[in-house]
N, C-alpha and C positions, 0 to 999 in steps of 0.2 A: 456384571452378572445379576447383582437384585435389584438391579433397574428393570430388570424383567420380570422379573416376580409380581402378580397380583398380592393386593393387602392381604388376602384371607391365606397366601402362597408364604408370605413375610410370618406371619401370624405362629401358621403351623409349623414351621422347620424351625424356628424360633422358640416355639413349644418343646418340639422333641429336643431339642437341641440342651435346651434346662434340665429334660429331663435325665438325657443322657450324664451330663456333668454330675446331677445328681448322686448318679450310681456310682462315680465313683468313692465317696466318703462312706457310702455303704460297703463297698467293697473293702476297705480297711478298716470299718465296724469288723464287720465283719471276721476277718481276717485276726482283731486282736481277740475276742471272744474266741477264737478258737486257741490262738494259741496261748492267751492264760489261760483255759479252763474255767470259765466264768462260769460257776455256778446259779449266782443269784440274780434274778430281773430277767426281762426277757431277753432269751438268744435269738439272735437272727439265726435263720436257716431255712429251709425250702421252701416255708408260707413266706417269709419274708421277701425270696427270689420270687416267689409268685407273685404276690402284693406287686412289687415293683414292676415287672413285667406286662402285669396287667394294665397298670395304667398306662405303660407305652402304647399296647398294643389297641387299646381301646381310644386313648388319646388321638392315634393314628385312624382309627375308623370315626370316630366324632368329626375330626375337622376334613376326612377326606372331600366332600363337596359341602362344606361352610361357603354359604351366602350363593351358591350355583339352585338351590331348592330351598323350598320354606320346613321348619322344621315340623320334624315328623316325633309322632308318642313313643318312634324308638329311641330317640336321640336322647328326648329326657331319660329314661333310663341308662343310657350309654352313660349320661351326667352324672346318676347315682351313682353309678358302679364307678364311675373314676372318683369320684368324691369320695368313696368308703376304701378306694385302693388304696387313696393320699393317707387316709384316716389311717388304715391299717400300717401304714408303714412306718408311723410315729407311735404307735401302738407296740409295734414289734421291735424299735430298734430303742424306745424310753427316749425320742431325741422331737427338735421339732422341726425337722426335715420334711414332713409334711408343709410346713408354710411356704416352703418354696416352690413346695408342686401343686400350690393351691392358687401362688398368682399366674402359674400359665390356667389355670381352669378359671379362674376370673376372665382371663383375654377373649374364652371362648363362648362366658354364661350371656352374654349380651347378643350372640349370634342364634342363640339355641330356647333364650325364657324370656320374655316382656320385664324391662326393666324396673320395674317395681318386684316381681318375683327374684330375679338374681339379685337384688338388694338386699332379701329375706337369706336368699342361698348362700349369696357370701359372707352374711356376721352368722348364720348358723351353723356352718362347716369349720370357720373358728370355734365358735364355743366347743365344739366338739374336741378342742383338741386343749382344752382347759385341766383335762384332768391329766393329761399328760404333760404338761409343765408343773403342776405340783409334784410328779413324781422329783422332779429333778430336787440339783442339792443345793438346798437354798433358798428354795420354790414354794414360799405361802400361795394360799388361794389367792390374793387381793395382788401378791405379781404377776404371778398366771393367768389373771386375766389382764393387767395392762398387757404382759407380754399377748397375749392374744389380740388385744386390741392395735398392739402396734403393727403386726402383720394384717391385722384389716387393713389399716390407711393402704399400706403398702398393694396389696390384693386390690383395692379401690382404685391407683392408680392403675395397678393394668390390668382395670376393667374398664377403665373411660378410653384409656390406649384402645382397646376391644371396640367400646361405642363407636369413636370414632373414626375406625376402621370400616366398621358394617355403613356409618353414615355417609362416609366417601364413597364405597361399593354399591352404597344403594342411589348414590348421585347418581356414579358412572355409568350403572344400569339405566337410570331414568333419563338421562344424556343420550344413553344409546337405542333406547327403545322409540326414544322421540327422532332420532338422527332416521331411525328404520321408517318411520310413518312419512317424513319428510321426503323422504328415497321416492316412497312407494308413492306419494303425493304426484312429485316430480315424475314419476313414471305416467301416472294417468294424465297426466296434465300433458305430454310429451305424446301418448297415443292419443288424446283426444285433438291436441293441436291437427297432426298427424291427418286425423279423420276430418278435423274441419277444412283443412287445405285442400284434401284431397277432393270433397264436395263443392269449394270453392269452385277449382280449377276446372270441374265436370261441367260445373253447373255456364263459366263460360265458355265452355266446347260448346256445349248444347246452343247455347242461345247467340252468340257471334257466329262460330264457327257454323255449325248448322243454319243459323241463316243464311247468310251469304252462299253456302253453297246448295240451299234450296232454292235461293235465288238464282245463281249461275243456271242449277238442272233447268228449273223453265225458261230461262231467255235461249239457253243451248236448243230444247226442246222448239221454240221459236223459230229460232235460227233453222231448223232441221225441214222446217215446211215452207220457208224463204226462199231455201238457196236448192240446187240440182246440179249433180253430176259429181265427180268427185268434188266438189267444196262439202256437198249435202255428205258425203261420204266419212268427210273427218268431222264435219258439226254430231253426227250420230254418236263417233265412238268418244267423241269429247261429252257427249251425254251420258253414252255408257259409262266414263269415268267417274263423271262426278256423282252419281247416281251410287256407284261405289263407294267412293271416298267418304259420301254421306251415308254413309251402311255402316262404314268401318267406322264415322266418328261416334253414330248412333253405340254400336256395340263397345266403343272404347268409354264413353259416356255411361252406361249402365253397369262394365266392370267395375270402376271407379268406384259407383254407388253402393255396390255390392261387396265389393271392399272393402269399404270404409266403417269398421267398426274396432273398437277398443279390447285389446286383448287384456282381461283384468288379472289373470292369472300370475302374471310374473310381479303384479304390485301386490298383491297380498301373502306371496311367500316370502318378498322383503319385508314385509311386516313380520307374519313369523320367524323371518330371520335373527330378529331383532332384540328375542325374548328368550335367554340364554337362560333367564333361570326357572325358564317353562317350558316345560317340557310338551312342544305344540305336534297333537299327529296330526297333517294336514292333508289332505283328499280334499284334491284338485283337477280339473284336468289341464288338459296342454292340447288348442289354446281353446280358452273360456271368451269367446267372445258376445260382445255386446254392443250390439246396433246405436240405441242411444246413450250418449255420455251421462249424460242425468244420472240412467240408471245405474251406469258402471260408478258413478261416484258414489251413491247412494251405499249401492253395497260394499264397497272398500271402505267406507265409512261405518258400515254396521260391523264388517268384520273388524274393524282398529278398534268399536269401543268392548266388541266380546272378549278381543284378548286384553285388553285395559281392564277390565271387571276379572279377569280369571287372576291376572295378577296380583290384583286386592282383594278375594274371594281368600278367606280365612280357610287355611288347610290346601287349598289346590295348587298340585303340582303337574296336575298333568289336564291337556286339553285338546279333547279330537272334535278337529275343528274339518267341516264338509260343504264343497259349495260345488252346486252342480245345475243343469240344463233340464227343466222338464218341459217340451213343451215351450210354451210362450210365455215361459216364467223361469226367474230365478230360485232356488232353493236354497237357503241356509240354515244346517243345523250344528250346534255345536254343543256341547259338554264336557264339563269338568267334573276332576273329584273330590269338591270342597266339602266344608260342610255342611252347605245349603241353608234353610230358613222355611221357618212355620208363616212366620208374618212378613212375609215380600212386602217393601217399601219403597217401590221406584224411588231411584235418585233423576239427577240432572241427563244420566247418557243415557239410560233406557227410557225416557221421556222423550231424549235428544231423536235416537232411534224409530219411536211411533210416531214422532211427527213426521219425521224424512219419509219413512213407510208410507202415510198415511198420505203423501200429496203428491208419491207414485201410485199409491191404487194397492199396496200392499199390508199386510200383516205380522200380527209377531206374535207369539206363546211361549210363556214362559214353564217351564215344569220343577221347579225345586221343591224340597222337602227337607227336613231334618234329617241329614247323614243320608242324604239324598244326591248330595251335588246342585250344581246349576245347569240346567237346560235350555236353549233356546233353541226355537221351529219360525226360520224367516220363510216366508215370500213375497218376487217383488215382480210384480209384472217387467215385462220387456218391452214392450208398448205402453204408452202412455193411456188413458181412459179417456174417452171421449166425452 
C-alpha cells in the first residue's frame, strides 16, 4: 500500500500521523490536571484543545497539494500559524511537546521557503521554546538551550528527509515533463513522416502512373483513326477508359496533396499533459493543421519552451496558453501569473525562439511587468517567404 503513495503522500500521513500520537500524552496531561486540581502553572483546557487542533487542521491544508504548485504568500502564513500552534502548545501544557511537532514542520519548511530561510525558521522556532524548558525542574537557562539545540539537530534531520523528498519530486516531475516533450516530439515526427509518404507516393502516381497512361490515351487515340468497324469501336471506349482512369489518378494525386498536412494539436496537449504542477488552460482547436512541417515544428517548439519558462517563472502557477488559425498565419499567445520583471533579460530559449521565428518569417512580443505576469504574442507564417 505505500508503494503507492507519492513522497509528498509519505510526508503528509506521516505528519498527521505524529501528530495524532502526540495528542495522546495531552490527553493524560490533561486528564491528571483535572483530576488533582492543579492549581499552579498552566492548565490545559480549551485554548489548549484549540492550539492542538489547530495545527492538525492547518497541517492538513499546508501539505494538501505540497510540491503539485509553487508556493503561494498563503502558505507561508499557514507556516506561521502552525509554528505559534506548536509554540502555544508547550506554552499551555509547561512541557516540550512542542519539539515534536516542530520536526514534522521541519519535513514540510523545505516544500513551502528557500532553504536558507527554513534554516532561519527552524533554530528560530526553537529558541522560542527556550523559555519554556526553564520553566521546567531543574531547568537553568544554559540547559534550556542545549535542550533546544538538541531538538534542532533532530528537526534538521527531518528537514533534509523534507529536502530530499521535494528533490526526488522535482526529478520525477522533470523526468516526466521531458517524457511529455519526447511524446509530443514523436507525435510530430510520426504526422510529419506520415505527410512526407503520403507526398512521396502522390508525387509517383503523378509522374509513372500518369505518364504511361497519357501515353496509352494517345496511342488508343491513334489506334482509333487506324482501325474501322467494330475494332475502331473497342479502341474508342478503351480511350474512353484511360482518359478516365487518368482523371481519377489526377484527382486521387491532388487529394493526397491536400491531405498531407500535420495535425499539431494533439502534440502540444501532450506537452501540457505533462506539467502536473501547472496548472495549463489550454485553447486549442481540433484539428489544428499545418501544411509545412517546418512550420509545425517551429511551433511545438515555441509552445515546449513557454511552458518550460512558466515552470521557472517565480510565482506562476497558472498558464493560459492559445494557439489558433488566422488567416495564413499561426497565432500564439500565452500568459502566466508569475511575478514578471521590469528589466527582461532574454536567456538562451527566448533567443532560441526569435531565431526559429525569424527564419520562418515570424515574430514574437513580449509583455511583462512587475506583478504583471509573463506574456507572450507569437506569429508564424504558414508559408514560407519568398
Amino acid at each position: 500500500m505505500l508503494n503507492r503513495l507519492s513522497h509528498t503522500q509519505l510526508l503528509r500521513y506521516a505528519g498527521l500521523f505524529t501528530w495524532a500520537v502526540v495528542g495522546i500524552p495531552l490527553i493524560i496531561l490533561a486528564w491528571n490536571f483535572q483530576a488533582e486540581g492543579e492549581a499552579e502553572g498552566p492548565a490545559p483546557g480549551p485554548v489548549l484543545a484549540l492550539s492542538y487542533l489547530a495545527f492538525g487542521v492547518i497541517y492538513w491544508l499546508v501539505t494538501r497539494s505540497l510540491g503539485m504548485r509553487k508556493p503561494r504568500p498563503t502558505d507561508i502564513v499557514l507556516l506561521g500559524l502552525l509554528t505559534l500552534s506548536a509554540i502555544a502548545v508547550s506554552y499551555l501544557t509547561g512541557t516540550g511537546i512542542a519539539a515534536v511537532l516542530m520536526m514534522t514542520i521541519a519535513g514540510v519548511i523545505p516544500w513551502l521557503v528557500p532553504l536558507k530561510v527554513g534554516v532561519m525558521w527552524l533554530v528560530l522556532q526553537h529558541v522560542a521554546l527556550v523559555p519554556v524548558f526553564t520553566r521546567l525542574e531543574g531547568f537553568t537557562l544554559e540547559l534550556a538551550i542545549m535542550q533546544a539545540l538538541l531538538y534542532v539537530g533532530y528537526s534538521s534531520f527531518a528537514m533534509v528527509i523534507g529536502l530530499v523528498a521535494k528533490q526526488q519530486a522535482q526529478a520525477r516531475e522533470e523526468q516526466r515533463r521531458l517524457n511529455a516533450e519526447l511524446r509530443a516530439t514523436r507525435a510530430l515526427l510520426a504526422e510529419s513522416s506520415r505527410m512526407s509518404e503520403r507526398v512521396r507516393i502522390s508525387r509517383e502516381l503523378h509522374d509513372l502512373l500518369g505518364h504511361h497512361l497519357t501515353a496509352l490515351s494517345l496511342n488508343l487515340e491513334v489506334a482509333g483513326h487506324l482501325t474501322e468497324g467494330k475494332a475502331q469501336e473497342h479502341v474508342r471506349q478503351s480511350h474512353t477508359l484511360a482518359k478516365l482512369l487518368l482523371t481519377d489518378v489526377r484527382e486521387a494525386v491532388s487529394e493526397m496533396r491536400q491531405e498531407g498536412s500535420v495535425d499539431l494539436s494533439g502534440a502540444i496537449r501532450t506537452l501540457a499533459d505533462g506539467v502536473p504542477a501547472l496548472d495549463i488552460r489550454l485553447d486549442v482547436p481540433e484539428p489544428l493543421n499545418v501544411e509545412d512541417p517546418e512550420c509545425a515544428h517551429v511551433a511545438l517548439r515555441c509552445a515546449q519552451e513557454i511552458i518550460t519558462n512558466a515552470v521557472r517563472h517565480p510565482g506562476a502557477s497558472t498558464l493560459w496558453l492559445s494557439v489558433s488559425r488566422e488567416g495564413n498565419q499561426m497565432r500564439i499567445q500565452a500568459r502566466d501569473d508569475g511575478a514578471g520583471t521590469d528589466n527582461l533579460s532574454p536567456g538562451n530559449g527566448l533567443g532560441g525562439m526569435r531565431e526559429r521565428l525569424a527564419h520562418c518569417g515570424g515574430r514574437m512580443d513580449i509583455i511583462t511587468g512587475r506583478g504583471k505576469g509573463f506574456a507572450l504574442d507569437i506569429r508564424l507564417p504558414l508559408e514560407k517567404p519568398a
